[in-house]
N, C-alpha and C positions, 0 to 999 in steps of 0.2 A: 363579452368580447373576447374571441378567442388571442391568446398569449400565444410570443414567437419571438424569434430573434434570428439575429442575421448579421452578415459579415459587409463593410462594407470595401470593396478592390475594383479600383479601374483595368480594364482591360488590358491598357497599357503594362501593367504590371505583372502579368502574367508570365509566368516562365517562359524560356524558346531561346532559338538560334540565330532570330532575324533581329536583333537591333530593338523588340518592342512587341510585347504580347499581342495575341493576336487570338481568331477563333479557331482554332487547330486542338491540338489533343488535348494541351495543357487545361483550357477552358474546361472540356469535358470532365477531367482530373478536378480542376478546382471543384466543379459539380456534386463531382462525388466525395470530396474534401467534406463539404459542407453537409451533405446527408450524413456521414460519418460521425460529425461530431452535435449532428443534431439540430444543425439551422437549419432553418426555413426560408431564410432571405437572402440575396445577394444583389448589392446594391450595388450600381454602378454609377460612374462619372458620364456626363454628355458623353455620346457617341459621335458628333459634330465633326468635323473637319476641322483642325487645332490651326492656330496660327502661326508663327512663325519661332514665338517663343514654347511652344506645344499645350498651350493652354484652351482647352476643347470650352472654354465658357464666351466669344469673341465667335460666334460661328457665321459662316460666309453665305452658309443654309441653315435654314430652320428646320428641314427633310434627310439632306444629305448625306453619310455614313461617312467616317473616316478610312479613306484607304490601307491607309497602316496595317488595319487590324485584320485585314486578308490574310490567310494564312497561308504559306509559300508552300507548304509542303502539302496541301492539297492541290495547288496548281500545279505542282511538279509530280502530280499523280495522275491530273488532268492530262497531262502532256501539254500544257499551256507555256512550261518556262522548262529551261535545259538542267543540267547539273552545273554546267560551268555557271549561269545564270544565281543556281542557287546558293555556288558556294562564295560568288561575288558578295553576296549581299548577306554573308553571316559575319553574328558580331565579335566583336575583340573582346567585348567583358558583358558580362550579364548582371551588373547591378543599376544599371543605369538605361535607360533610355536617349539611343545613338537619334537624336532629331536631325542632327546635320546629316548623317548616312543614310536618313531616309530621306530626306530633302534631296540628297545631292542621286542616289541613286535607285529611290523608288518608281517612281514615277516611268524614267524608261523601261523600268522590266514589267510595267503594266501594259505599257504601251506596246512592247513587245508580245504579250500574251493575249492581248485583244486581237490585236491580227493576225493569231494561229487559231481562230475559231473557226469551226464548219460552216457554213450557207446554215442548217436547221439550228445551231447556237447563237449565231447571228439575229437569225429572225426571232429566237428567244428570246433577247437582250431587247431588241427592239422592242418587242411586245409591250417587255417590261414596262421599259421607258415612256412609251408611249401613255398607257395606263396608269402613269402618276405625274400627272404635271408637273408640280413641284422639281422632281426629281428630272423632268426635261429641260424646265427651263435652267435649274443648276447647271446642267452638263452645256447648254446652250450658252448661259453666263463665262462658263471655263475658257473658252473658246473667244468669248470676246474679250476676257481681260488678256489673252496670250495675244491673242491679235495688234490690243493697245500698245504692247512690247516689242511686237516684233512683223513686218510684213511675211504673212503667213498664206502660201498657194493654199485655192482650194479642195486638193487633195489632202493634206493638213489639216485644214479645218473639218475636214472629214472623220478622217483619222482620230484626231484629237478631241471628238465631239462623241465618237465610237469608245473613245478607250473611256471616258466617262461615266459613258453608259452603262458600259463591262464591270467599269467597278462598281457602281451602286446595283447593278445586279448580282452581282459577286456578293459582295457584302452581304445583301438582304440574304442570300441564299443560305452561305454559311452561318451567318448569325441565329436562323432563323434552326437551324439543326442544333445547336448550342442552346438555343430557349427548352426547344422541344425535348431536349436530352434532360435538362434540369429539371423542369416540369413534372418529368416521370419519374425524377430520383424525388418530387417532393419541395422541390427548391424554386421558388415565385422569383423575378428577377423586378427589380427597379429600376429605373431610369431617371433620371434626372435632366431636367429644360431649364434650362438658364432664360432669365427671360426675355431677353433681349437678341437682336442679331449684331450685325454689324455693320457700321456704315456701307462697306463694300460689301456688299450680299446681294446677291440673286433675288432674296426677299424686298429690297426696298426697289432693284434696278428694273424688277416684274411688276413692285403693287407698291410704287410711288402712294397714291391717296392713303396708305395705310400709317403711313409718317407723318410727323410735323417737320415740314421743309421748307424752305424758301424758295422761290423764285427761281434761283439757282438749283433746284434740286438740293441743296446743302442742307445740314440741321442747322438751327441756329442756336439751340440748346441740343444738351447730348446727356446720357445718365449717367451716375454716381453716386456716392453715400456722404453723408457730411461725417465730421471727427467722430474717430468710436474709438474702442477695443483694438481696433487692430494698425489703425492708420492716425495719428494727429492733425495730417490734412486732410480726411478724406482719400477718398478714392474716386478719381474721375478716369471712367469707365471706357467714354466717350462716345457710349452705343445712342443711335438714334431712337427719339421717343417716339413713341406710336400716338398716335391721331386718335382717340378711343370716342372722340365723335362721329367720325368717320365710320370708326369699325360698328359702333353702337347701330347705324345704319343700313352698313350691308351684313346685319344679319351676325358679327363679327366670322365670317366663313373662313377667313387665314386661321383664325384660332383653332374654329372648330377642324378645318383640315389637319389641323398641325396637331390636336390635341388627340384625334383618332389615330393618326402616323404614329406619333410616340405609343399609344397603348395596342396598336401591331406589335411592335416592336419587344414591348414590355409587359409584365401584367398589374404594373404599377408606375406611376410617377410622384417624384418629389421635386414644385415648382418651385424654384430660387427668386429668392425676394418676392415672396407672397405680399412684402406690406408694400408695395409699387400699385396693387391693384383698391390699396385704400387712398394711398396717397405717394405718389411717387418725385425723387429728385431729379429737380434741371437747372444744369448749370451750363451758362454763357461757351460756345463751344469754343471762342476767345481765351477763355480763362487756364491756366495750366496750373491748379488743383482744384479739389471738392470745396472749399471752402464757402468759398461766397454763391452757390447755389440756395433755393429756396423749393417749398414743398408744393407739392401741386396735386387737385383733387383726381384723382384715377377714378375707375369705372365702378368698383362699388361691387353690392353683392348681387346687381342683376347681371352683370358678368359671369360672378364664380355661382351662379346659380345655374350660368347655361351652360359653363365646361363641367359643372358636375352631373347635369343632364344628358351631355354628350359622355363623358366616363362610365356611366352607366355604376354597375357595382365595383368598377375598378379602384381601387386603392388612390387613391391621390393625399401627399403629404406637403402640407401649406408652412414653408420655411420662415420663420414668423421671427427670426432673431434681429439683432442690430439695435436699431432706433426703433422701437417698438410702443404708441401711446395707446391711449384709450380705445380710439378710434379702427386702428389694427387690431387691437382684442375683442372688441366688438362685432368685428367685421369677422372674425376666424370662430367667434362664438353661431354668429348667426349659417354662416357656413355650414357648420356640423365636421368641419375637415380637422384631422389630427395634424397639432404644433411640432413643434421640435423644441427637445431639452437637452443641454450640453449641457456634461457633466462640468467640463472644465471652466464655466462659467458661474459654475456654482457658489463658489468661497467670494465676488468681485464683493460682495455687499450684505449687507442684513437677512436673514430668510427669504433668498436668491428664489424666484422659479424653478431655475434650475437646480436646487437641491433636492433628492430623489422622494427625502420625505414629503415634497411640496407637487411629484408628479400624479397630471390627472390620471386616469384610464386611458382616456383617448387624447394619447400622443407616443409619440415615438422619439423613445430615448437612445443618446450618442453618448460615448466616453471622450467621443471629439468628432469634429466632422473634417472635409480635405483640406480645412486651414486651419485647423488646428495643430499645435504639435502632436506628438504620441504621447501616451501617457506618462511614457517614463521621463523623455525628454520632458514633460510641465513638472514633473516631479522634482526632477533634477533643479529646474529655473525655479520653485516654488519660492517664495521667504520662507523662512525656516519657524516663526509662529503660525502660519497658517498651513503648511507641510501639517505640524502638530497635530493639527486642531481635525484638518479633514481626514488623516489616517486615524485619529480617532473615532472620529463621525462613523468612519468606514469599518471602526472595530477593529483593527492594525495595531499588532503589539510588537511586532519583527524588525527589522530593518526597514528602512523606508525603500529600497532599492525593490524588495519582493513585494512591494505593494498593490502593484498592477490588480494579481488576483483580486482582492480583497475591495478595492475600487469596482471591479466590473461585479463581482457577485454582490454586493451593494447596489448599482443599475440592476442586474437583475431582479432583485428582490422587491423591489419597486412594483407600483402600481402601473406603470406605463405600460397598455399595452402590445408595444413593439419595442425591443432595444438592438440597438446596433453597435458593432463596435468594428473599426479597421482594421483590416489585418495587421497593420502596423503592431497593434495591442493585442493581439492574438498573438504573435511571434513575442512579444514584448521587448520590442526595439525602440531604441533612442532616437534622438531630435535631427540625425545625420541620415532616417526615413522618411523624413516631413515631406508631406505632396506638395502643398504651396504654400509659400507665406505673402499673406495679402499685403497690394503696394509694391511687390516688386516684381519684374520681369524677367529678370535672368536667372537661371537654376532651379524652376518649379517644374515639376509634371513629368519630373524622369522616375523615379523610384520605381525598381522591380526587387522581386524574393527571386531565388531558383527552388527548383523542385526538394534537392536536396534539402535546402532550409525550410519547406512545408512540410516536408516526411519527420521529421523533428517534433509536430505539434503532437500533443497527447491529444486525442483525436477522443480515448476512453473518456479522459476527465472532463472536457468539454461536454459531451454527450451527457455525462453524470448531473452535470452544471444543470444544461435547459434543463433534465428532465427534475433534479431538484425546486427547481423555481415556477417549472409548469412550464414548461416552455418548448418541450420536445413535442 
């Protein structure tokens, strides 16, 4: 099995001027970022459409692209948005991700750029749209939740049906030059599916039989995690479960729709909460936490027998962490699909999985994944015997503050093989970079670098690294 490794950055994080990375030059730059220093992977967060706290795992589509990640300054090259346009919507600070400024003023200047297209752009768009359901009915759902809010002519509804279209063709378009760009420097990109949608989704308001619902249309249970690592209640999710009798039925075709869309898109995915498809949580949609939910049989391996049939030789990585028993390792053994190892989970217990000495070949290893801290930041919170004990594991005789290296060429040298690590721990930044901490809502999924702080990275010693360890 061929060795690799790879950075793991959401979009959002990418450099720029607009409030929130996007697919514009920076992306390309990251591209070659990565060829530079030797990777081969670049891992990305759901592309989804975020919700309100910007959290892309809550998606309204299971097809849909996030508008955000348009990139203004190809519109403004299109002749699609003005200068005054552009310089409305540039941001105050670049460490952060502006959600209100794109809430409060994306959307019109999409809107506005939709309706400067030619009659033969038009009928492009159209095409599009037309040729992926999915992404029709999305743009049709848009329009009926604006509707619910507000009586809307229908010239409006027109309009506002058009401008949705615009984006998910936009999107696909430019993303789709961003793959192609990386591809040929060498660099495979990931994607990541969260597994569930949203109650309020396109997905369940189109293919209702595809849920467990009531009468009402409503769930009567909804998903979650019971007490772990990260939450002491749990985490209730609140996403609606799927019907997997139902889907077992028709063929499960949302899946396999959904599972070809994502590997368009990608030349890999890594599915979030893989053990949902051994045995998944429901809990009472009354209830407000995870606690008192109970486990329930999911679909088994004639499921991930058929998305791996439809993946064909594409990469799929089965996120296998959390509450993990017999039954989930059986089920990822019989698969044949590569787990996931966090390092930072390594020291919780007695000769951990996650300790590198303990990884197989076929898995792919993290220094942390987007809920974890950075490494420095775990360093920093560590107890100070177990600090000890891992910078020793690690062979660390320095300061513990310089230990980053020493941890990740440690992952490297492991048998795993695929390692990953965020750029967080590339730059080697602290717990004030953290993407999300699971459980809370407010202040997750802003974090950006600027270019200036990636021109910084020794680009040589990295490069030195993979190729030390087999990995270039």
């Amino acid at each position: 099995m061929k060795r690799s490794s790879g950075v793991l950055t959401h979009v959002s994080s990418l450099p720029g001027n607009y409030m929130c990375g996007s697919f514009g030059k920076a992306a390309l730059e990251f591209a070659d970022f990565l060829g530079d220093c030797g990777f081969t992977i670049w891992q990305v967060l759901p592309f989804y459409v975020p919700d309100k706290y910007g959290s892309p795992y809550k998606a309204i589509s299971a097809f849909a692209g996030n508008p955000y990640f348009i990139d203004l300054d190809i519109l403004f090259e299109k002749q699609l948005i003005t200068k005054d346009e552009l310089i409305s919507n540039t941001q105050t600070q670049p460490y952060l991700c502006d959600f209100k400024g794109l809430s409060d003023r994306r959307e019109k200047l999409l809107l506005n750029a939709s309706k400067r297209l030619t009659a033969s752009q038009r009928e492009k768009v159209n095409s599009f749209a037309d040729s992926h359901p999915h992404l029709d009915n999305f743009c049709k759902y848009m329009v009926l939740t604006e509707q619910s809010k507000a009586l809307l002519s229908q010239k409006e509804c027109e309009e506002l049906e058009f401008m949705h279209r615009f984006i998910q063709h936009e999107f696909f378009e430019q993303w789709m030059k961003v793959k192609t760009y990386a591809n040929k420097k060498g660099v495979k990109i990931i994607g990541d599916l969260p597994i569930y949608v949203d109650t309020d989704s396109s997905d369940l308001y189109f293919g209702r039989k595809n849920f467990l619902l009531d009468k009402n249309g409503k769930p009567e249970k909804v998903a979650g995690v019971p007490p772990d690592y990260f939450s002491p209640d749990g985490q209730l999710w609140g996403n609606p479960l799927y019907d997997w009798d139902y889907m077992k039925k028709d063929n499960y075709s949302w899946w396999t729709d959904r599972i070809k869309w994502q590997l368009t898109l990608f030349d890999g995915i890594r599915i979030d909460h893989f053990r949902a498809f051994s045995e998944y949580f429901a809990v009472d949609a009354s209830e407000s936490t995870a606690k008192n939910g109970k486990w329930c049989p999911g679909p088994g391996i004639e499921f991930v027998r058929h998305i791996k049939k439809v993946a064909g030789k594409k990469l799929i990585i089965a996120e296998d962490l959390g509450d993990v028993d017999e039954r989930v390792e059986a089920l990822l053994k019989k698969s044949g699909l590569p787990g996931m190892r966090v390092f930072q989970f390594a020291f919780l217990g007695y000769d951990s999985p996650h300790l590198p000495h303990n990884y197989p070949e076929n898995c792919v290893a993290y220094s942390g994944t987007h809920d974890n801290n950075t490494l420095l930041g775990y360093l920093w919170e560590l107890e100070e015997n177990t600090k000890r004990y891992m910078l020793e594991y690690c062979n660390h005789t320095g300061p513990w503050q310089n230990g980053i290296i020493s941890i990740i060429k440690t992952i490297m040298a492991s048998h795993a093989s695929t390692v990953i690590f965020p750029i967080q721990d590339i730059l080697g930044y602290g717990s004030d970079t953290r993407m999300n901490r699971p459980g809370l809502a407010d202040g997750n999924w802003q974090y950006r670098f600027t270019k200036e702080q990636l021109s910084l990275i020794d680009t040589a010693m990295w490069k030195k690294l993979n190729m030390m360890f087999g990995r270039y």
